[in-house]
DOFI-690133 format. One record per residue (C-alpha): residue number from 1; residue in three letters; x, y, z. Coordinates in steps of 0.02 Angstrom, whole numbers, plus 50000, padded with zeros to 5 digits. Layout:
N
- resi:resn:xx:yy:zz
- NUM:Ala:X:Y:Z
...
This chain:
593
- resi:resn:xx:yy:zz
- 1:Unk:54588:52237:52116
- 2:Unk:54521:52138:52274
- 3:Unk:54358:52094:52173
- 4:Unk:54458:52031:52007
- 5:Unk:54576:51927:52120
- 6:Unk:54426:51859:52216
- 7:Unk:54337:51825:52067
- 8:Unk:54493:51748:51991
- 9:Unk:54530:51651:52144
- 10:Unk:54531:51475:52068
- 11:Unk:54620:51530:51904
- 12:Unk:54764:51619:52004
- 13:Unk:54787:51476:52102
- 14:Unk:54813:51374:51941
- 15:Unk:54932:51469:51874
- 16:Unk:55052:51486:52024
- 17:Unk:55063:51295:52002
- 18:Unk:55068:51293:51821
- 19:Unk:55206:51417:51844
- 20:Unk:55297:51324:51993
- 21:Unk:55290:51162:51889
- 22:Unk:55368:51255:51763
- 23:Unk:55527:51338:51858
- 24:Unk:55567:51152:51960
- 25:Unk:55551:51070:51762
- 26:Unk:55665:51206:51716
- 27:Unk:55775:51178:51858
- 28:Unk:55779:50988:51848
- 29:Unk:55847:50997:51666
- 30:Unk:56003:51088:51762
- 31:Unk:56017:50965:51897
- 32:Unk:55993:51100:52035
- 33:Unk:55812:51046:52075
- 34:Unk:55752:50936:52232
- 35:Unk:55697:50795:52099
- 36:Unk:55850:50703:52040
- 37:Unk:55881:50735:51852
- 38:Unk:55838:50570:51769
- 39:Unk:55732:50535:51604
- 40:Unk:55577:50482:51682
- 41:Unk:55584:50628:51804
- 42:Unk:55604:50730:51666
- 43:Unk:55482:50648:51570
- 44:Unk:55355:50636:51714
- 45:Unk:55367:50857:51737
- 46:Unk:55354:50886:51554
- 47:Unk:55183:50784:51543
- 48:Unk:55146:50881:51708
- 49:Unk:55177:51038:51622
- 50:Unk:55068:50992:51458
- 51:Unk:54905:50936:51552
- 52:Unk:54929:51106:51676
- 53:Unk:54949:51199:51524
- 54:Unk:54805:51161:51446
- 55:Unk:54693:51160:51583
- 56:Unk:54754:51337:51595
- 57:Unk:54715:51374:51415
- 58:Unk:54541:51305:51492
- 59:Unk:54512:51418:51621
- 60:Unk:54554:51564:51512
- 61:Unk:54456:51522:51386
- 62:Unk:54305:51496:51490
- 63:Unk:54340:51650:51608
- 64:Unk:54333:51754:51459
- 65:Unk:54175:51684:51381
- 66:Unk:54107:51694:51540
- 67:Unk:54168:51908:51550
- 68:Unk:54102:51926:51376
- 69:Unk:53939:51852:51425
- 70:Unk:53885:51917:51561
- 71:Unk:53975:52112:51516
- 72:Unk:53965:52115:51329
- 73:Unk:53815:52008:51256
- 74:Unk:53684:52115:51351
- 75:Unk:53724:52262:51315
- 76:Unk:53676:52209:51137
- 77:Unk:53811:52331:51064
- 78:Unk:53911:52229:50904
- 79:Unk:54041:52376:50936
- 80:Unk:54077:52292:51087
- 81:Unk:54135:52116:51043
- 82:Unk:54231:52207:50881
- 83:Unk:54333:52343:51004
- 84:Unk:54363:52168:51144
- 85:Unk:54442:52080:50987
- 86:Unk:54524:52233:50916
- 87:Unk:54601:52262:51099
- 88:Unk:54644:52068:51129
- 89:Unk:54728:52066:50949
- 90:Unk:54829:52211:50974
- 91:Unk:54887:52138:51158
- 92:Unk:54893:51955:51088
- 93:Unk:55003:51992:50919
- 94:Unk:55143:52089:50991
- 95:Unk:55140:51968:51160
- 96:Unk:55165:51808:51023
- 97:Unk:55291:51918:50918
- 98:Unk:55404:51966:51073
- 99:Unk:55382:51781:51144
- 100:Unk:55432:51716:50960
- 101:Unk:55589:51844:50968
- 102:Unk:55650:51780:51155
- 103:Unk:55636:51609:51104
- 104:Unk:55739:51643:50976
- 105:Unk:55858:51748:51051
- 106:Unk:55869:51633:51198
- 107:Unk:55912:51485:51089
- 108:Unk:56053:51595:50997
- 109:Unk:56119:51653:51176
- 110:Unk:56117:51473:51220
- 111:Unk:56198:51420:51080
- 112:Unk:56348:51544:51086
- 113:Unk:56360:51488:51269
- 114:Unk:56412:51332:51201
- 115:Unk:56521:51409:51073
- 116:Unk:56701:51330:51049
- 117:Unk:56795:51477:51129
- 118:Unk:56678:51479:51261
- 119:Unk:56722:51276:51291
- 120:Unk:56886:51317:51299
- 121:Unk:56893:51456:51419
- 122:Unk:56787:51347:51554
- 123:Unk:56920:51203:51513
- 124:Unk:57084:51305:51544
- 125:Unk:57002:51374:51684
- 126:Unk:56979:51234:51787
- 127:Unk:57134:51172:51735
- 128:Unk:57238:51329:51781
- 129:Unk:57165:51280:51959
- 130:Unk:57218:51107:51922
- 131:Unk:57409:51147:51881
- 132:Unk:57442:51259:52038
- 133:Unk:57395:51112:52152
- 134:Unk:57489:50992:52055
- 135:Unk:57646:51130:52052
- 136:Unk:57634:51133:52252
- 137:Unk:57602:50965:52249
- 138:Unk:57775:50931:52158
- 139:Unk:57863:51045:52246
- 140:Unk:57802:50972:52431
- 141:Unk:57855:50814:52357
- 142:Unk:58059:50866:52301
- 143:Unk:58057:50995:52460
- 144:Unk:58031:50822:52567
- 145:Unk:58169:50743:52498
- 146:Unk:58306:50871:52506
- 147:Unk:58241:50882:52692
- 148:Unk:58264:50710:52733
- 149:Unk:58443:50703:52672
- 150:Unk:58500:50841:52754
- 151:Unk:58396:50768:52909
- 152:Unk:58499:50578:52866
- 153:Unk:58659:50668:52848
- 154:Unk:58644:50785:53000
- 155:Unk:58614:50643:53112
- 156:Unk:58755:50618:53245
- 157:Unk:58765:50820:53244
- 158:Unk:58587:50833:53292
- 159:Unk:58619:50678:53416
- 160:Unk:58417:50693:53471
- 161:Unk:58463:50870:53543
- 162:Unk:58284:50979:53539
- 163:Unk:58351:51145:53534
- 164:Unk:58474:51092:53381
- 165:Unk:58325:50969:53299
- 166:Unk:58217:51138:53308
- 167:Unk:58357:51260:53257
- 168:Unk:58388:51127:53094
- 169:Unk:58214:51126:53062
- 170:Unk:58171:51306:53084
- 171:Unk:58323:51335:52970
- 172:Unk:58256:51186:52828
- 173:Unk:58074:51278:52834
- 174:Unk:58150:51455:52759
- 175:Unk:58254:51369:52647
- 176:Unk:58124:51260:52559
- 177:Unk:57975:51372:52586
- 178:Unk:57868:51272:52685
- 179:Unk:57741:51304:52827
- 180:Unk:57773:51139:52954
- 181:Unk:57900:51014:52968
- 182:Unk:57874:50864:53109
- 183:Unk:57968:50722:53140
- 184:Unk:57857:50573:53188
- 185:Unk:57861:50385:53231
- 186:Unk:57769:50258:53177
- 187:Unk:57620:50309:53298
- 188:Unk:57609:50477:53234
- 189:Unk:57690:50538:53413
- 190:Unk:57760:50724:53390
- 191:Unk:57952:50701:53408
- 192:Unk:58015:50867:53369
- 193:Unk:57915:51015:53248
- 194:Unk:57940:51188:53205
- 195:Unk:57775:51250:53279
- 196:Unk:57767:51330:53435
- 197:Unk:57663:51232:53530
- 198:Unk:57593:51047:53482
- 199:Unk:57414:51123:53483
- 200:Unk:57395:51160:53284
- 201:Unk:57500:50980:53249
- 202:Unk:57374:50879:53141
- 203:Unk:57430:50710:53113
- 204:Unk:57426:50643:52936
- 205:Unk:57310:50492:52917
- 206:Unk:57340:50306:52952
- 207:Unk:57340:50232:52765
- 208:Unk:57483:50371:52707
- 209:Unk:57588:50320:52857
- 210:Unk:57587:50123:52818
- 211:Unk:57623:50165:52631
- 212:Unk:57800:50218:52683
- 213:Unk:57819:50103:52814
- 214:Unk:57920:50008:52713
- 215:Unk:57959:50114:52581
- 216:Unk:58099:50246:52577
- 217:Unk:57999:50343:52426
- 218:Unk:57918:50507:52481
- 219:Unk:57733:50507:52478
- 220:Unk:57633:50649:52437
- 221:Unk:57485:50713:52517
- 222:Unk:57350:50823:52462
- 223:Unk:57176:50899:52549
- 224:Unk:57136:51033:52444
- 225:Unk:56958:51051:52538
- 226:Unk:57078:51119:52690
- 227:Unk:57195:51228:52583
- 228:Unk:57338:51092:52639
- 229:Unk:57473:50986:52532
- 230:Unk:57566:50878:52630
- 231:Unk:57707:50751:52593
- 232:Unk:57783:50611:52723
- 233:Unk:57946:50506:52695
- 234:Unk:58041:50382:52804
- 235:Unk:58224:50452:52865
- 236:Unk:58325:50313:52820
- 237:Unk:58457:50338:52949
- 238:Unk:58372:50344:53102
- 239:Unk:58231:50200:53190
- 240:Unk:58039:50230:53175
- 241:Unk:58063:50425:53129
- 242:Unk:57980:50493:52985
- 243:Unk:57981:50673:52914
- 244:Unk:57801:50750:52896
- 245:Unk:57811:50934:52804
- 246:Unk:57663:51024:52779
- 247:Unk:57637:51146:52647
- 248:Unk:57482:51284:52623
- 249:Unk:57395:51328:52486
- 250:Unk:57325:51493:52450
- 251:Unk:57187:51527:52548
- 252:Unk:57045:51528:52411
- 253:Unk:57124:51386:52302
- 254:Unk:56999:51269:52368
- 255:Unk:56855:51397:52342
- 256:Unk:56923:51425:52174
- 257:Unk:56920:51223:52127
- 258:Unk:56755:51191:52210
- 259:Unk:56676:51319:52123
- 260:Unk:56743:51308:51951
- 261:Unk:56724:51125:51965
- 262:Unk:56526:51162:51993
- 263:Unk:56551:51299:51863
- 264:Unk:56606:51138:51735
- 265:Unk:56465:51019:51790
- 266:Unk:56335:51143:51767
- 267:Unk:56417:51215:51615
- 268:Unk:56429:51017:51529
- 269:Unk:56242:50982:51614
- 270:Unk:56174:51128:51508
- 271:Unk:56258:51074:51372
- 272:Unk:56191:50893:51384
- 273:Unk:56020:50963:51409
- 274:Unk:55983:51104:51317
- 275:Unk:55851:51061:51219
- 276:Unk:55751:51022:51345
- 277:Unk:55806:51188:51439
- 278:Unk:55722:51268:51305
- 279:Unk:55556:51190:51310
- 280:Unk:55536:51232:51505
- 281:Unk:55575:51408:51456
- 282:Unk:55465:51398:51331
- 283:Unk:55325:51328:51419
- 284:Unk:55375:51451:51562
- 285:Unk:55370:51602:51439
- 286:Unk:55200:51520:51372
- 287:Unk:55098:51514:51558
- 288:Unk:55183:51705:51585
- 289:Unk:55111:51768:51428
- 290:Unk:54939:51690:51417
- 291:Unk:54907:51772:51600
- 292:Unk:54945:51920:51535
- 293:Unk:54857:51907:51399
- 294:Unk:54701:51835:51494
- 295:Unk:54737:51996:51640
- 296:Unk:54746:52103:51481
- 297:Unk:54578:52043:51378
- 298:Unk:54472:52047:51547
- 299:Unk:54545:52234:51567
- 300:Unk:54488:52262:51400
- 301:Unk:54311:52172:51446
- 302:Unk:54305:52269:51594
- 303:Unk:54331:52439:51514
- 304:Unk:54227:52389:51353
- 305:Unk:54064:52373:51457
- 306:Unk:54096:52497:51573
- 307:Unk:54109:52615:51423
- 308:Unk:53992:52543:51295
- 309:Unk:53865:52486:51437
- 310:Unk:53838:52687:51448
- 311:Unk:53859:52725:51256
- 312:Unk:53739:52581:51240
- 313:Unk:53588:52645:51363
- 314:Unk:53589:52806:51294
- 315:Unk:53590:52743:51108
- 316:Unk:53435:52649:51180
- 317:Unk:53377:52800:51275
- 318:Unk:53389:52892:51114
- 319:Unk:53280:52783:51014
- 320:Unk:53147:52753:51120
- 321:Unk:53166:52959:51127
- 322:Unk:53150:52964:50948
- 323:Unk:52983:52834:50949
- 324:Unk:52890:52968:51073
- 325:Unk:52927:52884:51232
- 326:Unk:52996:53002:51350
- 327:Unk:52947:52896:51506
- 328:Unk:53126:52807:51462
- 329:Unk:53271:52833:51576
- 330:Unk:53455:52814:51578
- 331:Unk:53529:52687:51701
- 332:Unk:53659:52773:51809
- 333:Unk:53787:52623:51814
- 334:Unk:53939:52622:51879
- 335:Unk:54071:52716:51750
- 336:Unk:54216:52847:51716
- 337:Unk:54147:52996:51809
- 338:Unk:54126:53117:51620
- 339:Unk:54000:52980:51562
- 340:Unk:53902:52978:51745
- 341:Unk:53903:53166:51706
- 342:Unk:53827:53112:51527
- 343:Unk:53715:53004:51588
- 344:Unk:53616:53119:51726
- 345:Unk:53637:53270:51599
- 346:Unk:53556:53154:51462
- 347:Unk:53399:53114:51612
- 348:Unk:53400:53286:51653
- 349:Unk:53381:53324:51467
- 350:Unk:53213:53172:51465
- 351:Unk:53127:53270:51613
- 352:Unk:53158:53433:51551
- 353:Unk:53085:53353:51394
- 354:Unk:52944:53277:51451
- 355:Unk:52904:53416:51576
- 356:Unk:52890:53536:51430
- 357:Unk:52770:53387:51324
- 358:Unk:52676:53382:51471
- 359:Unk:52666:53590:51514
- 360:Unk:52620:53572:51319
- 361:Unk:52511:53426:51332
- 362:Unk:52416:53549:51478
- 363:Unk:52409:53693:51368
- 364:Unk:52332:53629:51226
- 365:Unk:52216:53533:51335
- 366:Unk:52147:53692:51451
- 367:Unk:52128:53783:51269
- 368:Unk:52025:53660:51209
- 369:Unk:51930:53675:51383
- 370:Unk:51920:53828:51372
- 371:Unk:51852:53863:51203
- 372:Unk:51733:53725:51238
- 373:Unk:51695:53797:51382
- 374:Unk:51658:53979:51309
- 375:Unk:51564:53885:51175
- 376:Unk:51440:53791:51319
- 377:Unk:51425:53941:51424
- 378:Unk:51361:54040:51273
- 379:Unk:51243:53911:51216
- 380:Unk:51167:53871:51404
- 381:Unk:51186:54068:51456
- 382:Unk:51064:54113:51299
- 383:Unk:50900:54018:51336
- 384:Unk:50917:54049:51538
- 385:Unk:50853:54225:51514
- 386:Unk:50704:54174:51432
- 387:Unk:50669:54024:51538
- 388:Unk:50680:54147:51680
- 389:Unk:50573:54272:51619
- 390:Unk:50446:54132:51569
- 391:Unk:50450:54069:51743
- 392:Unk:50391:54247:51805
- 393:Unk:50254:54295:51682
- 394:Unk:50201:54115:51726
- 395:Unk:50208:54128:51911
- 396:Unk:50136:54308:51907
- 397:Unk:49976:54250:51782
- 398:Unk:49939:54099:51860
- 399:Unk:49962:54111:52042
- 400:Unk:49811:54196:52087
- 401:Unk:49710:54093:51964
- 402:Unk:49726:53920:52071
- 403:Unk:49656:53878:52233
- 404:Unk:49770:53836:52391
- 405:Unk:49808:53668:52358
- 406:Unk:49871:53687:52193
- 407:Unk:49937:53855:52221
- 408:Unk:50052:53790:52330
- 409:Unk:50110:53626:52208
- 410:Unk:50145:53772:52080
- 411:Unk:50246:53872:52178
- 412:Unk:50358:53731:52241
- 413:Unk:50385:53686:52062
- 414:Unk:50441:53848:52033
- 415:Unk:50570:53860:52146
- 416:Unk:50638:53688:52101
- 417:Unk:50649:53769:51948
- 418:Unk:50722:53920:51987
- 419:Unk:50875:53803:52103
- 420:Unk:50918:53719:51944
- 421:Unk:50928:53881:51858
- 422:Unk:51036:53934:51980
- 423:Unk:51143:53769:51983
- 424:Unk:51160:53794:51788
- 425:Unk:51198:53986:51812
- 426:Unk:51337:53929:51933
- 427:Unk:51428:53802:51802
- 428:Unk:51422:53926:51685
- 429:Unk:51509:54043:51774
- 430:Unk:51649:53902:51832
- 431:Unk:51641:53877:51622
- 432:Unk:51677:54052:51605
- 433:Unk:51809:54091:51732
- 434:Unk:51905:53909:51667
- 435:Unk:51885:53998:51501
- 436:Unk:51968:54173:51538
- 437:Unk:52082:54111:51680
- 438:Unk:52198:54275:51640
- 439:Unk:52397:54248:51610
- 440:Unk:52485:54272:51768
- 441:Unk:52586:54434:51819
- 442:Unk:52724:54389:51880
- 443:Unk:52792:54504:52030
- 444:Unk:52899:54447:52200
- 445:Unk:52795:54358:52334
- 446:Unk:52834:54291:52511
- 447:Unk:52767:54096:52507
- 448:Unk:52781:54080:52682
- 449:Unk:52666:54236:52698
- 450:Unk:52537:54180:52557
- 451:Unk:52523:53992:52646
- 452:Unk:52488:54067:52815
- 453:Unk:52342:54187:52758
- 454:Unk:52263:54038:52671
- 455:Unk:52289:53932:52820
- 456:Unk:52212:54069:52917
- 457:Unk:52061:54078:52805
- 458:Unk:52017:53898:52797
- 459:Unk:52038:53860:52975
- 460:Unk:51886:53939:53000
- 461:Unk:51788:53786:52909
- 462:Unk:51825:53652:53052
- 463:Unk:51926:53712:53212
- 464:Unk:51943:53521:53243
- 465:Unk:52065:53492:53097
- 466:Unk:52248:53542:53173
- 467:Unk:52323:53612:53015
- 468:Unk:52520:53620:53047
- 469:Unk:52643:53731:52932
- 470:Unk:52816:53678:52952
- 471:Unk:52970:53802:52870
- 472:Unk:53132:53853:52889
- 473:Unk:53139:54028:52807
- 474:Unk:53050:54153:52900
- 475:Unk:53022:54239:52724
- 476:Unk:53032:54132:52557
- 477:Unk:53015:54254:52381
- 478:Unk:52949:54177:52196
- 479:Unk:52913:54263:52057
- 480:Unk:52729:54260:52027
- 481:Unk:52553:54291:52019
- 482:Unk:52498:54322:52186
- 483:Unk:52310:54292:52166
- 484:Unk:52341:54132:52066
- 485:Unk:52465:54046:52205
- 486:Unk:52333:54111:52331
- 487:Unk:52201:54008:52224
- 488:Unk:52336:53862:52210
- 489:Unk:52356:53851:52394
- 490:Unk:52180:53886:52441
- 491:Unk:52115:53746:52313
- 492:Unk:52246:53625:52394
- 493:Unk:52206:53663:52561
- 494:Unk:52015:53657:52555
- 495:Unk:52029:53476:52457
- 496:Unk:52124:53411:52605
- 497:Unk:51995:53493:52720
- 498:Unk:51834:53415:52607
- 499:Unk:51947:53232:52628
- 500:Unk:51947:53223:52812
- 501:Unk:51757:53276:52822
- 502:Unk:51732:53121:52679
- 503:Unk:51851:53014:52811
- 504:Unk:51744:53067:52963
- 505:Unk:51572:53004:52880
- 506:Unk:51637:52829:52891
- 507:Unk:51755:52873:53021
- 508:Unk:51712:52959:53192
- 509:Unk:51839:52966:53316
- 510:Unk:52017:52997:53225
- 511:Unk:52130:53142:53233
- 512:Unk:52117:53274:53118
- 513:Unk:52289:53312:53035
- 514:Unk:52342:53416:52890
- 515:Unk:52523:53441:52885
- 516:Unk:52607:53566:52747
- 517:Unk:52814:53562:52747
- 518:Unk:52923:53696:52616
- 519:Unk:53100:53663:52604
- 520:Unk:53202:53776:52487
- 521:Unk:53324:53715:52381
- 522:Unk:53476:53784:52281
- 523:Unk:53383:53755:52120
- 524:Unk:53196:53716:52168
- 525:Unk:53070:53748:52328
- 526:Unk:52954:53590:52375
- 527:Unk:52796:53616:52465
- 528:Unk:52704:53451:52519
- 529:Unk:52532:53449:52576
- 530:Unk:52504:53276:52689
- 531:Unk:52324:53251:52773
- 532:Unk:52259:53092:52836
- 533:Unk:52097:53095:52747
- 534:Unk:52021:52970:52610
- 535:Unk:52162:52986:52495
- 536:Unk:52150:52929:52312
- 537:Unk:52139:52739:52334
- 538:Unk:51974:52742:52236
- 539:Unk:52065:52806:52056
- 540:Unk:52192:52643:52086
- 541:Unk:52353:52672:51943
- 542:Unk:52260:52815:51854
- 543:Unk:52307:52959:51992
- 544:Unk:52360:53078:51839
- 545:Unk:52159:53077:51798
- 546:Unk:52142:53203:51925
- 547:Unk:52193:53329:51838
- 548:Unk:52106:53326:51670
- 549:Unk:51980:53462:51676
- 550:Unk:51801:53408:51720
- 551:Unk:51863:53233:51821
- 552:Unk:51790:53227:51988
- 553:Unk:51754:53121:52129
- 554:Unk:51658:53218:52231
- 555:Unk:51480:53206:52225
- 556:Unk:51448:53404:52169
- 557:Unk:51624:53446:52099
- 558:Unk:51645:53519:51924
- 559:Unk:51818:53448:51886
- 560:Unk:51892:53620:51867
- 561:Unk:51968:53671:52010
- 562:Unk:52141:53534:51991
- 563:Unk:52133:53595:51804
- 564:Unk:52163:53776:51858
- 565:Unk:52274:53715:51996
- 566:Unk:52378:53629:51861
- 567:Unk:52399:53753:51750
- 568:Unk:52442:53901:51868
- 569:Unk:52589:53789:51923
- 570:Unk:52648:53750:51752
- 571:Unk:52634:53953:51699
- 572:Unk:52749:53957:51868
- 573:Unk:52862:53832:51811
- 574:Unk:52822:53711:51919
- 575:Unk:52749:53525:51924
- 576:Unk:52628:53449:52047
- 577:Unk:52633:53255:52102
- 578:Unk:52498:53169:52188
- 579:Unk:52534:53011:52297
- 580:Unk:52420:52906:52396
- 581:Unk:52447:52827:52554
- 582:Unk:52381:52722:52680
- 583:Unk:52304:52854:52772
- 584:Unk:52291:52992:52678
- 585:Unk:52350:53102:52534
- 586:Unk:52517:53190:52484
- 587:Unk:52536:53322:52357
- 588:Unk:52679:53382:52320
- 589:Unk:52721:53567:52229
- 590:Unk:52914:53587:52145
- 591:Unk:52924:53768:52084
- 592:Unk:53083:53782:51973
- 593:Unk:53199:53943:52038
């Protein structure tokens, strides 16, 4: 998620805009934005929106040709691009269906908001509110007046008494209904009041005072921000005294009108606007859906060549398979972990594959060998005999015929003859024992004990050479032919011996090392050889020469003795590798449990 966000950085940014542009255009249209609602404001957002839009569209467009690109196009798979557009299809058609639907449904549901009834309700509503102030209004209004006569009429039985103005009044506030009665001058001064203290005594305000100055009519006053109606009259009968009565309102009456007064301005705003409330939510709907749509098609990219990249390398694998080539190997990419699993089974499959051309390859090669071999050892082992025996008859006839000088020429032909004889006698045999190398009999030996012995044995040729066996397992069992591995090991061992000795002709003063390492595995054992010696720098890329029966680089090697090596471990189940080095040579042994 990190890497998609980070990769998407520039395109997420855009679309938070696109998308805030979209709720404050929205929000404008319903006056309830910071941008006052005006036509050019308007106007000036809806542009906003188109060029945002489209840049979007932009982005998208070249995000996902990008994806397809660089996740699709190489794999080379047509399957790929036709499963992306099957996938964006199926995610694009609904996604325009349900967007076509909300419209729609949203520009019903806005129409029945408007609907006539609806109108009405909001009306009556507000005016409801309306008609309870104006009742209380009224009622402060004839209250006020019935006060003030009684007040006017009361006047020489009051006679400016408090206790009797206060009694009067306290007795005027049950009977009308009302929460305060003062009497004031003309400066607002408290005279007498039927609160306790003067403390919650607000004063009405300067211009409602002068209006009745002059004017015996009762004045009403109304605040309905401060849940207060008010009315103030002059009292006719006495000087500069004026009756103030103060009535409350219900305690969420102002709430009430505030609110359903908003209620009505929004409601009517709407109204007014709602075509273009429907664009916003349109365009809204619009940037919501095509980043869906974009998240959507890049999860389908994603998937797509993360699945096909696999189906695509082994379809590859497979061909090249098919063609003969079984160097070819699977890339292990990144995937859902059953087609990893598919993908090292299918390479498993290629080396098991190849290892069996190649143990094949092997086969058919040493029978060649061989028979060619038997053939060549027959042929030169027939006329030796004879040469032999003509050597003798001529040696014995002719020896005591010459004098001294040439005696002795004679007899040092001879034996040059009789050392190539020899030499010839000795291939033949090598012929014949690559020829009827028997098949192995397989029985349980200790590796560990087999290595040491052969160690042991070929220390003897140069105490100078530190040969060091490194192992875990004091014992370490394979089925096999203990004379061949003997021979395997023995062969191995003396070549690395034979490639210091090359080393030290050039070479004098260097340290002498042959190292030989087994680690067992659950499925495998590895021995590796290592010695510092002269390596196989000489045979450059064609290291795999080695082991073709009669290759050699040693000046009086017969090429066999790698041959046998190779086949013994391939009858074992096994593989050899030779690597060169710097300094030396490694060979390496896998035997297969």
């Amino acid at each position: 998620m990190y890497e998609f966000i980070k990769k998407n950085i520039y395109l997420i940014f855009l679309f938070i805009i696109t998308l805030s542009i979209g709720f404050l255009t929205f929000l404008t249209f319903i006056d309830k934005s910071l941008i006052e609602l005006s036509s050019q404001n308007l106007q000036y957002l809806l542009v906003l929106n188109i060029v945002l839009l489209t840049l979007l569209f932009i982005f998208i467009f070249l995000e996902i040709k990008k994806a397809i690109k660089n996740d699709i196009d190489k794999d080379g798979l047509k399957s790929n691009k036709k499963y992306i557009t099957y996938f964006a299809l199926f995610t694009f058609i609904p996604s325009l269906l349900i967007s076509i639907f909300s419209l729609f449904l949203f520009s019903f549901a806005l129409e029945k908001y408007f609907d006539k009834k609806v109108t009405t309700v909001v009306n009556n509503s507000y005016e409801l509110a309306k008609d309870y102030v104006e009742e209380v209004r009224n009622k402060i209004q004839s209250e006020i007046v019935l006060i003030a006569f009684d007040l006017n009429k009361s006047k020489k039985f009051l006679n400016d008494k408090e206790k009797e103005y206060k009694r009067f009044l306290q007795t005027q506030k049950l009977i009308r209904g009302v929460d305060e009665i003062h009497v004031i001058n003309s400066d607002k001064k408290l005279l007498f009041s039927t609160l306790g203290n003067d403390a919650p005594y607000i004063p009405p305000v300067d211009e409602a005072l002068n209006l009745v100055l002059d004017d015996d009519r009762p004045l009403k006053i109304i605040n309905a921000l401060e849940n207060r109606s008010a009315a103030i009259m002059r009292l006719q009968n006495f000087e500069d005294r004026f009756i103030y009565v103060v009535k409350y309102l219900d305690k969420d009456i102002s709430r009430y009108l505030t609110e359903s007064e908003e209620a009505i301005n929004f409601y009517y705003t709407v109204e007014e606007k709602s075509t273009g409330i429907k664009i916003s939510f349109a365009i809204i709907y619009i940037i919501i859906v095509s980043l869906l749509l974009f998240i959507s098609i890049s999860i389908a990219i994603r998937f797509s060549s993360r699945f096909f990249r696999s189906i695509n390398n082994l379809i590859l694998a497979s061909s090249s398979i098919g063609k003969g080539n079984l160097d070819i190997k699977v890339p292990e990419v990144k995937t859902d972990k059953d087609l990893e699993i598919l993908n090292k089974n299918f390479n498993q499959m290629i080396k098991r594959l190849k290892d069996q051309q190649e143990k094949l390859i092997i086969n058919e090669r040493h029978e060649a060998w061989g028979s060619l071999a038997r053939k060549l050892a027959h042929e030169i082992k027939n006329p030796l005999t004879p040469i032999q025996l003509t050597i003798d008859r001529l040696k014995n006839k002719y020896s005591t015929e010459l004098d001294e000088k040439n005696k002795e020429n004679f007899k040092e032909n001879l034996k040059i003859i009789n050392n190539q004889i020899k030499q010839i006698e000795k291939l033949v045999n090598e012929f014949s024992d690559f020829a009827r190398m028997p098949k192995p009999v397989f029985q349980k030996n200790d590796l560990i004990i087999l290595i040491k012995d052969n160690i042991k044995l070929l220390q003897q040729l140069d105490q100078n050479i530190k040969i060091e066996f490194i192992h875990n397992n004091q014992k370490l069992f394979l089925e096999g032919d203990k004379e061949q591995l003997s021979r395997v090991f023995l062969n191995l061992i003396k070549n690395s011996i034979e490639s210091i000795h090359q080393k030290a002709e050039k070479v004098s003063d260097f340290n002498k090392n042959i190292s030989i390492e087994v680690s067992d595995f659950d499925s495998h054992i590895d021995i590796v050889i290592n010695d510092n010696g002269v390596g196989f720098n000489n045979l450059n890329n064609n290291i795999k020469e080695i082991l073709n029966p009669y290759f050699t680089t040693k000046k009086e090697g017969t090429g066999l003795g790698l041959s046998i090596v190779n086949k013994i471990i391939n009858d074992h189940n096994g593989n050899i590798e030779f690597k060169s080095k710097t300094d030396g040579a490694i060979v390496k042994i896998t035997f297969i449990k």
